[in-house]
Steps between C-alpha positions, in 0.01 A plus 500: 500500500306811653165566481310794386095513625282729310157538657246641321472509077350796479687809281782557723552082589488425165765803345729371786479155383637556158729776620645322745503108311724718245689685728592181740541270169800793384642473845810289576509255793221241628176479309204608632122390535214737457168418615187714437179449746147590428188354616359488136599518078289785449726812447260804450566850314384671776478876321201291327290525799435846427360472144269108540239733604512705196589307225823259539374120489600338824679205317744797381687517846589107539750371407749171643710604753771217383488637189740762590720372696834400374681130419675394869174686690342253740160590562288355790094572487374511856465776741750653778436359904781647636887634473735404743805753433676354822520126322462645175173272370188571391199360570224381234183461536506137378698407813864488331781741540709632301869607625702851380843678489340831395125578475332764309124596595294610185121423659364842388209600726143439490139621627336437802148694514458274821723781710232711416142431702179380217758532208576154393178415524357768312780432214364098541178594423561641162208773480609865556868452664745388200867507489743460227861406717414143404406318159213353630411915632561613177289280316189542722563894473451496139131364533434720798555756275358427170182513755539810669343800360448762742562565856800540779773326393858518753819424374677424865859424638463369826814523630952560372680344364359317236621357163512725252366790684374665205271277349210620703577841338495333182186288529314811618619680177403266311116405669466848426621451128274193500165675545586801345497289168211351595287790523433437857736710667318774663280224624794379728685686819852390494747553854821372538579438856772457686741488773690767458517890450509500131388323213874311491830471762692738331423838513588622134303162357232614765431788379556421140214245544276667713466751242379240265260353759333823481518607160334152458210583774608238684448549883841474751442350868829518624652416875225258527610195712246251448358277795233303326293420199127444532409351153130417552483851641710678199745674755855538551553585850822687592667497858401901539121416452465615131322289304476480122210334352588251191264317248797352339872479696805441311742420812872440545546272811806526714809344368685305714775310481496075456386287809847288516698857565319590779466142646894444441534879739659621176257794405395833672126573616372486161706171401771696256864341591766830628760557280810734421279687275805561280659141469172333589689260742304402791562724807553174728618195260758589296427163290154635417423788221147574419417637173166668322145571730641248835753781594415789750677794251364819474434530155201393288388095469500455146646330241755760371655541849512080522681575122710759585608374880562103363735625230658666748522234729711227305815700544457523906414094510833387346663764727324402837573125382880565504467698858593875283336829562165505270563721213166650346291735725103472390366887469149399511432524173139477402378550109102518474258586268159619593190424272302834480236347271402720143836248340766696707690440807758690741818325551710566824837439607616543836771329780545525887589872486361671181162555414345430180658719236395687168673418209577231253558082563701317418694735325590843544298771285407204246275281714270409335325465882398831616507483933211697691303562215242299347555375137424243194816334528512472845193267477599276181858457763324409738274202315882437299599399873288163467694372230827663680429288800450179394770509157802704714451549823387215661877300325671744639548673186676854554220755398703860382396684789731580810459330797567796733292836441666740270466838513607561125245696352241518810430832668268548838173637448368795587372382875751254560712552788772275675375125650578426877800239443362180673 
C-alpha cells in the first residue's frame, strides 16, 4: 500500500485531497493512503480578511476543516517539526512520525512583522498599527476604525511577495470608500505605500491602479523599503531615511514561508520550497511536489493560482508515480479581482508571460466579467466567490473556467508591452 502525505489543509491541500482520493480510487493497482496534516480544524476563507473590517462578521470565514475533506482522507491535527525527504518521514510536533511514498507541501505562508524592527510589537499593542492578514487582525481593524475620524492613516506593504498581493490595493480602496460614506473623508490623508515602483507588479495593472489611487486623492509612496516602525512615535521609517508619519497604520508584514521548511533545508531565504515552476515538482526530491503559497513560482500567491496550478497538477502526479514524462505545463495563471470600493471592482487575468489583458472572462465577447475596467458585476463575482469556494471548489468540483490563460477574446491595452520571460 503507498502512501500519499498532504501537509497543509489550506485551499490548495484540501482541492488536492479530493482530486487526488478520486483520481487514485479510479486507478488500477495497489490502494493507496492519503493523509492530510494541519496543526488545527479551523479552515479560514481567507478573501474574508479583507472585508471583517468593514462589514463581514468574523464567524463568516470559519468553517471545519474536516468538513471538506473526502471519505478515505486521514486527517492528523498537530503541527509540522520537520521533513526528512532522505527517509521519507515527517516529523510532528507531538513527537510521532509519520512515514511517506510521495509528499505534497500545501503550508501556504504566513506573517512575521518580527523581521521587521518595533513592528510586532506595535501590531501587539493594538492602538494605531492594525493589520488584517490574520482573523484575529481583521477583527481588531474593524474597531480601530469605527474610531478613527481624522488624521494620517498608511496603508503599507512591507515587503514581496505576499498573499494575495492585491488586497492592500483593495483595502485602501475601500478605507477610502469607508469614510467617504461617512462624511469624514476629507478629514482623513490616505497613502498607500509600498515596495515597489508602482502601485502593483505588473506594469499594465500598475498603471491601471495608480490612476485610481489618484483619481481617489489617495497619496502613492512608492520604492519605499521599510526599516522600522516607531508606533509610540507615529513613524514609518524607511532604509533611505524618509519617514512617514502615521496616526493610524494598516500594515502588511512580510510573508514568509512555514518554520518546518526552512528547518527541514527545504525552502529558499524567505522559507518558499524551489520548484519546476511549470510541473511544481521539487527541484531536488523528485518524491516531493509543493502546491498553492509554499512554492517559490513566480506568479501571484493566491487562491486562483493554488486553483488553477492543483487542477493542473493531478495529471503530472499519476505520471511521475509511474516514472513518465509529466504531461501538463502550469502557465502561471493568476485570475484576481480588485475591490475599487463605490460596489465595483477590476478583475485581472494574467500568467508567467502575458500581462493583464482587456477584454471579456470567462467567455469571449459575452463575459459577463469585464478585465481592466471597473464594474457592478465584477464586484457581486467577486462576493459570488465565497459561496464558490466553499460549495465547488474546495471538493474539487470543476469550475467552467480554463485552467491555462486564454487569449480568446482578450486584447493588450494600450501601454502594455511584452513581460521579461522568467
Amino acid at each position: 500500500m503507498s502512501k500519499l502525505l498532504i501537509l497543509g489543509a489550506g485551499t490548495a491541500g484540501t482541492m488536492a485531497a479530493n482530486l487526488m482520493r478520486k483520481a487514485l480510487d479510479d486507478r488500477p493497482g495497489d490502494p493507496w493512503t492519503i493523509t492530510v496534516v494541519d496543526q488545527n480544524t479551523e479552515h479560514h476563507y481567507q478573501p474574508g480578511y479583507l472585508f471583517v473590517p468593514f462589514w463581514m462578521e468574523p464567524e463568516r470565514v470559519v468553517k471545519d476543516r474536516r468538513d471538506f475533506l473526502p471519505d478515505g482522507v486521514d486527517f492528523v491535527e498537530t503541527a509540522v517539526s520537520r521533513v526528512d525527504p532522505e527517509a521519507r518521514t515527517v516529523e510532528l510536533a507531538d513527537g510521532s512520525e509519520l512515514v511517506y511514498d510521495w509528499l505534497i507541501i500545501a503550508s501556504g505562508t504566513r506573517p512575521d512583522p518580527s523581521l521587521v524592527t518595533g513592528m510586532a510589537e506595535a501590531l501587539s499593542a493594538r492602538t494605531n498599527v492594525h493589520e488584517f492578514y490574520t482573523l484575529e487582525g481583521a477583527t481588531a481593524l474593524k474597531q480601530a476604525l469605527e474610531s478613527f475620524e481624522s488624521g494620517r492613516l498608511l496603508v503599507h506593504i512591507s515587503e514581496m511577495p505576499i498573499k494575495c498581493p492585491v488586497a492592500p490595493l483593495e483595502f485602501a480602496f475601500l478605507v477610502e470608500d469607508h469614510y467617504r460614506r461617512k462624511g469624514i473623508r476629507h478629514k482623513i490623508d490616505i497613502t498607500y505605500v509600498t515596495p515597489l515602483d508602482g502601485a502593483f507588479t505588473k506594469p499594465v495593472a500598475s498603471a491601471e491602479l495608480g490612476g485610481l489611487l489618484k483619481d481617489r486623492s489617495i497619496r502613492l509612496a512608492a520604492d519605499f523599503a521599510v526599516e522600522s516602525v516607531d508606533g509610540a512615535a507615529g513613524r514609518l521609517i524607511g532604509y533611505d531615511g524618509r519617514e512617514l508619519p502615521f496616526d493610524l497604520l494598516v500594515t502588511v508584514p512580510p510573508n514568509v514561508g512555514q518554520q518546518f521548511i526552512i528547518d527541514s533545508g527545504l525552502g529558499n531565504d524567505a522559507g518558499f520550497v524551489p520548484v519546476d515552476k511549470h510541473t511544481l515538482r521539487s527541484v531536488e526530491h523528485e518524491r516531493i511536489f509543493v502546491l498553492g503559497d509554499a512554492s517559490d513560482i513566480p506568479t501571484s500567491k493566491a487562491g486562483s493560482v493554488a486553483h488553477f496550478a492543483t487542477e493542473q497538477f493531478v495529471d503530472n502526479f499519476l505520471a511521475a508515480i509511474d516514472g513518465l514524462p509529466l504531461p501538463n505545463s502550469f502557465d502561471g495563471h493568476a485570475n484576481c479581482f480588485v475591490e475599487s470600493g463605490r460596489g465595483q471592482a477590476l478583475l485581472l487575468d494574467f500568467n508567467y508571460d502575458t500581462e493583464p489583458l482587456t477584454g471579456t472572462f470567462p467567455l469571449p465577447a459575452v463575459g459577463p466579467m469585464r478585465l481592466l475596467a471597473r464594474s457592478r458585476i465584477n464586484h457581486l463575482g467577486k462576493l459570488a466567490f465565497e459561496q464558490i469556494y466553499w460549495k465547488l471548489l474546495l471538493p474539487g468540483h470543476k469550475l467552467p473556467v480554463p485552467n491555462a490563460m486564454s487569449m480568446s477574446g482578450k486584447r493588450p491595452a494600450a501601454n502594455a508591452r511584452p513581460l521579461q520571460k522568467v
